[in-house]
N, C-alpha and C positions, 0 to 999 in steps of 0.2 A: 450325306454319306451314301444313300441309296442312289441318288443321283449319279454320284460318281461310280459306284456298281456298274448299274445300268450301263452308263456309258462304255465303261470299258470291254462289256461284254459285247457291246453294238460299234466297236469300232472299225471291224471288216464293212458291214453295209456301211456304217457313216463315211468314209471314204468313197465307196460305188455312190451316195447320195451326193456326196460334194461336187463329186465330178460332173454328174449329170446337171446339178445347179450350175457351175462352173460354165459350161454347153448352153445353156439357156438364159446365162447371164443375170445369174441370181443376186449380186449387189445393184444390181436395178430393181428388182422386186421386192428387197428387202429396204429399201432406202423407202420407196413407196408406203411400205407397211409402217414407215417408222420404226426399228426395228432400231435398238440402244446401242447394237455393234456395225450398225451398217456400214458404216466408214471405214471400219476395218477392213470387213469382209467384199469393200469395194474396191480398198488397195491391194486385198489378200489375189484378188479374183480378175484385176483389171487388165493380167498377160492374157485373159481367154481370150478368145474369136467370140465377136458376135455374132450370137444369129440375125439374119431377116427376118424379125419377129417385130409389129409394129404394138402390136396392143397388152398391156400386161397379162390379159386374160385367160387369151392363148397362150401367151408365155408358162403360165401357170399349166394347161390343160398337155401341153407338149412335156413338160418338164412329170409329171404325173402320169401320164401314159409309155416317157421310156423307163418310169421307176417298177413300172411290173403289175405282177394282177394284185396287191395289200392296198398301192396308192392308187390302183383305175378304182379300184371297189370305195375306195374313200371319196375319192372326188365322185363316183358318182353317188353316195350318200349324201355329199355336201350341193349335187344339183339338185338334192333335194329339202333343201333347207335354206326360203328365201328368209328366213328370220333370220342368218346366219351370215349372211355375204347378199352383198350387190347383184341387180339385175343384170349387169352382164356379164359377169362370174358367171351366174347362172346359165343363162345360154350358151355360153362357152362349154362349161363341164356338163353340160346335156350330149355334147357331141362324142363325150368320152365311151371307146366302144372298146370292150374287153377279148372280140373275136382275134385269136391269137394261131399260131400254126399247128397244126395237127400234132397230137404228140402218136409215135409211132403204135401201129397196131397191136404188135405183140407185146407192148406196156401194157395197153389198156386189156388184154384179154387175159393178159399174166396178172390184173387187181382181178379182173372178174374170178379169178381160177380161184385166190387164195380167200374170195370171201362168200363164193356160193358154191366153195365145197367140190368143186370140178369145175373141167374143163366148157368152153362153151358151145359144142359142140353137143356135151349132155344136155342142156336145156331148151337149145336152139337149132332150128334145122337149116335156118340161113340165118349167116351173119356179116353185114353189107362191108369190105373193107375201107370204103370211104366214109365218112363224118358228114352228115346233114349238119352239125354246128360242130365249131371247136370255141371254147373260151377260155380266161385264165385259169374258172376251179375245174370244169368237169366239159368234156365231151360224149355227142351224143350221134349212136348210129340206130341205124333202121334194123330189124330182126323179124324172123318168124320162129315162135313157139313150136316146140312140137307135136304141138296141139294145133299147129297150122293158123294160130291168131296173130296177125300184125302185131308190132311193138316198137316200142323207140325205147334205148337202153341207154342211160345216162352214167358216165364212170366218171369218177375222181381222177385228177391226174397224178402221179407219183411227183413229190418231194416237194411238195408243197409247205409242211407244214416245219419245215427250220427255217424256212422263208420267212411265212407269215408270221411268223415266232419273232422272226428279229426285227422285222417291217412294225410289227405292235409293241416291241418295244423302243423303236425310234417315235413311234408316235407318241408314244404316251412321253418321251421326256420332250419331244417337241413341244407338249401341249403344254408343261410343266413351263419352260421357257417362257413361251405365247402370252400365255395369262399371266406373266407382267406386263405386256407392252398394254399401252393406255387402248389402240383400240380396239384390244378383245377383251378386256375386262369387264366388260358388260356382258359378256358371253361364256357359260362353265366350259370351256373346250375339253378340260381333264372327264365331264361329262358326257359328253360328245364322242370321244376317246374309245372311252368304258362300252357305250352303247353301239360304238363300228364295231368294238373288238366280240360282243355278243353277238351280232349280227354274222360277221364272217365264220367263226366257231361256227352257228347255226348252217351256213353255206358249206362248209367243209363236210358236217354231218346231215349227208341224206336222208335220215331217219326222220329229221324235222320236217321236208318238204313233204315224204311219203305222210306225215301225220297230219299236213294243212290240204294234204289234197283229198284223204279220204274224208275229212272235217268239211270240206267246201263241198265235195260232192253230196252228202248226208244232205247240207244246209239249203242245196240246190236241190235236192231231188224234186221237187214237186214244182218247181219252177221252169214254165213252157219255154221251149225254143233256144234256151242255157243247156250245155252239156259240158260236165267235169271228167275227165279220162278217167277211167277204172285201173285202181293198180294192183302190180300183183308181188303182194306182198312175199310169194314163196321166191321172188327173181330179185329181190332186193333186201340190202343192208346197209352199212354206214358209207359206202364208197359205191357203189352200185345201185341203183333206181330205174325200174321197168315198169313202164305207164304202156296205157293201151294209144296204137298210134292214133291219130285224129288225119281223116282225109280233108282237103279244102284248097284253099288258098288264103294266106294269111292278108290281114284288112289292111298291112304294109303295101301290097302290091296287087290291093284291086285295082282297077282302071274306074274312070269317069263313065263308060258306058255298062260293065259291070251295076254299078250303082246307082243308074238312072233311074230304074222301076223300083229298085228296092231300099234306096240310101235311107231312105225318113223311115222305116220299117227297122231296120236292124239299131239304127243309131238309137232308136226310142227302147228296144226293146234291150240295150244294151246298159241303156242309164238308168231306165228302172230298175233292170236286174242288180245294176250297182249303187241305189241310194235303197235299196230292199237290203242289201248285206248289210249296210251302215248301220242304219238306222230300225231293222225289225231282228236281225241276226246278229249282229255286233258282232261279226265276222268278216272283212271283207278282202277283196284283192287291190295290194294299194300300190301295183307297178300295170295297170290297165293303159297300156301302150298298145298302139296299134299291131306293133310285132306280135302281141301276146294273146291276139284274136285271132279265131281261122273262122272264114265262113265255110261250111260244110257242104255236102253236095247235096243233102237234104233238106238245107233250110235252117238247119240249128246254129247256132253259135258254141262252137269252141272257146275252151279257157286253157290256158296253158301257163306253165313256169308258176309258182306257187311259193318260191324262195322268199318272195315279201308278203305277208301277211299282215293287215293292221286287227286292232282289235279294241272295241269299245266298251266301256262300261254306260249304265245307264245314265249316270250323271254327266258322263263326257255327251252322250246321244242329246240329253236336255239343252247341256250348252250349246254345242254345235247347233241345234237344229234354233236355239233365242238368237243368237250370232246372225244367221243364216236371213232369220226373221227379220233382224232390226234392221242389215243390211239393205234388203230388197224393198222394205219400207223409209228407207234413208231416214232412218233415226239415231240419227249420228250421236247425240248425247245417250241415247244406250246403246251403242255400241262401245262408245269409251269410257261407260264404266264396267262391260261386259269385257274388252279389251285390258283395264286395271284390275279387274277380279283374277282373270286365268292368267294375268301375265306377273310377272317379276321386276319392277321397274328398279333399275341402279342407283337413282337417285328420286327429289320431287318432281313429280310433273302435274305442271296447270291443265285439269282435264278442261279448261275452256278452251286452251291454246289448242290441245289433242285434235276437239271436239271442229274444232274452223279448221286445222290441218284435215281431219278427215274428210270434211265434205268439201273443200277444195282439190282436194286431190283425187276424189273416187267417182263427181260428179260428171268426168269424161265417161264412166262405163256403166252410163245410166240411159236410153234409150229413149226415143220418143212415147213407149209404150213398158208397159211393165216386160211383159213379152221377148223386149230387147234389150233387157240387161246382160251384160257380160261376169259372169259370176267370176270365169277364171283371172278376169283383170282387177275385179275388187278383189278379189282375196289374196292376187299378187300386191295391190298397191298397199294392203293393211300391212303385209308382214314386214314392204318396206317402210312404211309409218311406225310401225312399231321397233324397227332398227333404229329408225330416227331419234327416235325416242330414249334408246336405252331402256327397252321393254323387253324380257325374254319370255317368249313363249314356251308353253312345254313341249317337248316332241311329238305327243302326241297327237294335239289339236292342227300341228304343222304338218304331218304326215298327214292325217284327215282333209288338212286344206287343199294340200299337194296332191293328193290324188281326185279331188273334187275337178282340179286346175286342167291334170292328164287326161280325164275324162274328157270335159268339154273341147279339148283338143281333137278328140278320136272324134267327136258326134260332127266337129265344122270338117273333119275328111269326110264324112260320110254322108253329110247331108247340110251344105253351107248354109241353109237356107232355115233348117229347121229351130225353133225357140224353144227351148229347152223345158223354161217354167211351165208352160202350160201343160205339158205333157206331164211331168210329175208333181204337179201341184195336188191331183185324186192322193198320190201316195205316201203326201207329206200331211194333207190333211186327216188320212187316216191314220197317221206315225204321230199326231198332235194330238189328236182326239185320247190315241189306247193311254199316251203319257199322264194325261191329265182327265180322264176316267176316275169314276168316280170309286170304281173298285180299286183302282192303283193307290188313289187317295187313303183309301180305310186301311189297305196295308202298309204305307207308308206310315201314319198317324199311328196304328197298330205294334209296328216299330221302334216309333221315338216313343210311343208311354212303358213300353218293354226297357228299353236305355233307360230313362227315367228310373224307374222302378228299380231297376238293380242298381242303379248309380246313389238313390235314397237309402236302399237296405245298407250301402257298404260305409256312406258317411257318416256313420256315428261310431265305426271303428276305425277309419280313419281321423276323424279328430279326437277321439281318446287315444289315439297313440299320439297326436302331433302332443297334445297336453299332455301325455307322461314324461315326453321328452325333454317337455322344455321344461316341468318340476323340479326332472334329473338335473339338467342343465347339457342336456346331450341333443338339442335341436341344432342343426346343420343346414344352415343356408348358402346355396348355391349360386352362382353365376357364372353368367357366359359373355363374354366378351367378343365381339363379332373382331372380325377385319387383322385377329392378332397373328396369321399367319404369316403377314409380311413382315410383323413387329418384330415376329421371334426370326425371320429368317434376315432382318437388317443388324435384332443385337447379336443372331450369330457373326455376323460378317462382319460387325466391328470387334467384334472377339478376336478374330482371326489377324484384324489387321493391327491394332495397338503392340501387338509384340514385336511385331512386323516394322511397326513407323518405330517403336524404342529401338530394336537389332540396329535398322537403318543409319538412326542420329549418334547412333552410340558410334557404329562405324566409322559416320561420319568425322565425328569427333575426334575419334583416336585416331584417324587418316591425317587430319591437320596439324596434331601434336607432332605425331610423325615428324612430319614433312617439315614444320618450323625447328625442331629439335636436327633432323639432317642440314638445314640450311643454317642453322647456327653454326654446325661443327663441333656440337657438343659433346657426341660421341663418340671422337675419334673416325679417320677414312672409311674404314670397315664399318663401322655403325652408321657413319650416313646415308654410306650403301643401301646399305640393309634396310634403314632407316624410309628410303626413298622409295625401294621397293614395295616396303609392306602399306606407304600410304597410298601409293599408286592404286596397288590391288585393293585396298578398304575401298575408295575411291569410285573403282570400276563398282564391285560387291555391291556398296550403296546404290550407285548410278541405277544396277539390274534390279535391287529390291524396290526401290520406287519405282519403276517402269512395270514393273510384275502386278503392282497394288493400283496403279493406274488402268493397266490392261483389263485388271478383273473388274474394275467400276463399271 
């Protein structure tokens, strides 16, 4: 019933989405997917024009890029989750870039007017009419304060949010759909879903980024040659975000001679600073792209955009960093039980079978030297191992992976040559050492006899209720039954359809009476008539109700 809600409210976009599948030649990427109606929606869709489109991949990234900034922002969540789709999925939706046309000036200074209280002119003594960036959520131009300090001023664009209203809930019934077809069911997408739809919310409201940037800069202060822009909080609100500007050249568009003297210098100092968030802060920036780096004219490094945030607890810090460990040590049998602990497997898996898949397949990005391992290629080849698998990982450990991945991307722009481990191995063995400290020790054990101890006070009133209960005769034993969602959603559909196959035969039936009772003559000229007519029409009636029960299968 909600289902069919949903829909009806989402049938204006579902029509602009069909089209644009339509365009892209979407009964080829649905037939691919295995998708239970594909044959339909390949007759439905077979008058389109094809595109020149050789590879499904692109098909997919094209087809996502004209649906607007709800579906760029998805696809590029989903470049971010090799647990989730194929390696060249992934490359493909890497490409997807949400810089969109300017939206006009007096939009954006009529948001600023209505959420900092005046015009901007009050707070700003120049305000640049052209856009240093435009994107789907928000554009951003250059300022000066009246206070004569440079700025870069970030605005929400107007009408966005009946857009992305309708876009999340095409998603969510898509995903509802999805996780029947066999191969996403090893995948929660309705989770997936829920965790795009937090995310965007979070991108609509500036207030989130203004709070990961003063957060990052606190957690940065005392760290050399890192600089997080200072905001000013009295210039910003939910649509509006004023960051101090950062001079430089972004690490996008250094040159080869730029980085000659100083490549191995910034690339180190940049991957410290980001296996220090991980793993000592449990703060960190987990969209570290080259865009999002400026080298400064002083020497420091710039941080910039602050919209993706990852965040660790200590026990993820543990895991990650045994993972990390067994990896570089090629101890493939603890990794795949390290791999079966944090992951979700859909069905059995032989962790001996895992165990030879793994070191068959990761033993390419192992080096002649510890020195020249490829970290971002084994942590791409596990997550596809672990698809192989029917393994789900959580998002977190993937996000963590995934930007471990980003990283070593930015360090081979900046310095092809440089090995990554040895440079941070001081900072992983002082990250090893505080963990398993022996002061960490006594509070942890300190801890568990603390749980202990209140978990002993409370059992002995807990089993004198369980024993009043059952004396009563009032103990209530519960159970759960996994997998029943499809149960209930198959006996709903035969519910629907047995009334459906009796209407039909019934139809049927009295169609044939009809028509043998006309062809007798039994009823007189006028009643054959008649007669002929209404079996005709049962006839047809029947024909549509089974074609209707067919269609929904």
């Amino acid at each position: 019933m909600f289902r069919s809600i949903r829909t009806l409210r989402t049938i204006p976009r579902i029509k602009d989405i069909a089209l644009v599948l339509a365009k892209h030649g979407f009964h080829q990427f649905a037939a691919y997917l295995q998708a239970p109606f594909s044959a339909r929606v390949r007759r439905f869709f077979s008058i389109a024009s094809q595109p020149q489109v050789i590879h499904q991949p692109e098909r997919l990234r094209l087809v996502l890029q004209d649906l607007g900034p709800t579906f760029i922002k998805f696809g590029q969540l989903l470049s971010t989750r090799p647990d989730l789709i194929p390696g060249n999925y992934l490359h493909e939706l890497e490409k997807l870039q949400d810089e969109v046309q300017a939206s006009p000036l007096e939009e954006i200074l009529e948001t600023m007017a209505e959420d900092l209280d005046g015009g901007s002119e009050q707070f700003f003594s120049e305000f640049a009419r052209e856009p240093l960036a435009s994107a789907s959520i928000g554009q951003v131009h250059r300022a000066t304060t009246r206070q004569g300090e440079q700025v870069v001023v970030k605005v929400r664009k107007k009408g966005l949010d009946r857009i992305i209203e309708q876009d999340l809930q095409v998603l969510h019934l898509l995903a509802e759909v999805m996780s029947e077809w066999a191969i996403f069911r090893v995948h929660d997408l309705n989770g997936v879903v829920d965790a795009f739809e937090r995310t965007i919310r979070r991108e609509l409201d500036f207030t989130y980024e203004l709070f990961n940037v003063q957060r990052m800069r606190q957690s940065l202060s005392d760290e050399q040659g890192i600089y997080i822009p200072r905001v000013y909080q009295e210039l910003s609100s939910k649509r509006v975000l004023t960051l101090e500007y950062l001079p430089g050249k972004k690490f996008s568009t250094l040159t080869a001679a730029e980085l000659q003297d100083s490549g191995e210098r910034i690339a180190e100092r940049v991957t410290i600073s980001l296996i220090k968030q991980i793993f000592e802060d449990g703060v960190f920036h987990a969209d570290p792209h080259p865009g999002n780096f400026i080298l400064m004219p002083d020497g420091r490094i710039g941080l910039i955009d602050f919209g993706n945030i990852g965040k660790c607890t200590p026990a993820m810090m543990d895991d990650l960093l045994l993972l990390l460990y067994y990896l570089v040590r090629r101890d493939f049998p603890l990794v795949t039980r390290t791999i079966l602990k944090l992951g979700r497997a859909k069905g059995d898996v032989d962790p001996q079978q895992l165990t030879y898949d793994l070191m068959d397949s990761l033993d390419q990005y192992y080096g002649l030297s510890m020195e020249q391992i490829q970290i971002g290629g084994l942590i791409n080849s596990l997550f596809a191992i672990s698809m192989r698998y029917e393994i789900s990982l959580p998002p977190q450990y993937v996000l963590l992976g995934r930007t471990l991945m980003t990283l070593e991307g930015v360090v081979r722009i900046l310095a092809p040559k440089l090995e990554i481990l040895p440079r941070i191995e001081p900072l992983l063995v002082k990250v090893v050492h505080s963990r398993w400290s022996p002061l960490r020790m006594i509070n942890e054990a300190e801890t568990a006899l603390a749980d202990l101890a209140s978990a002993l006070k409370t059992a002995p009133i807990h089993l004198s209720e369980v024993l009043k209960r059952t004396a009563e005769g009032r103990l209530q034993l519960e159970t759960q039954l996994r997998n029943t969602e499809r149960l209930e959603k198959n006996l709903e559909l035969i519910g629907q359809r047995v009334p459906l196959a009796i209407l039909a035969g019934s139809t049927l039936l009295a169609s044939a009476l009809l028509l043998t009772d006309a062809a007798l003559g039994t009823g007189g000229a006028s009643g054959s008539t008649m007669g002929t007519t209404l079996g005709v029409v049962g006839f047809i009636a029947s024909l549509f109700l089974v074609l209707w029960m067919v269609m929904r299968s």
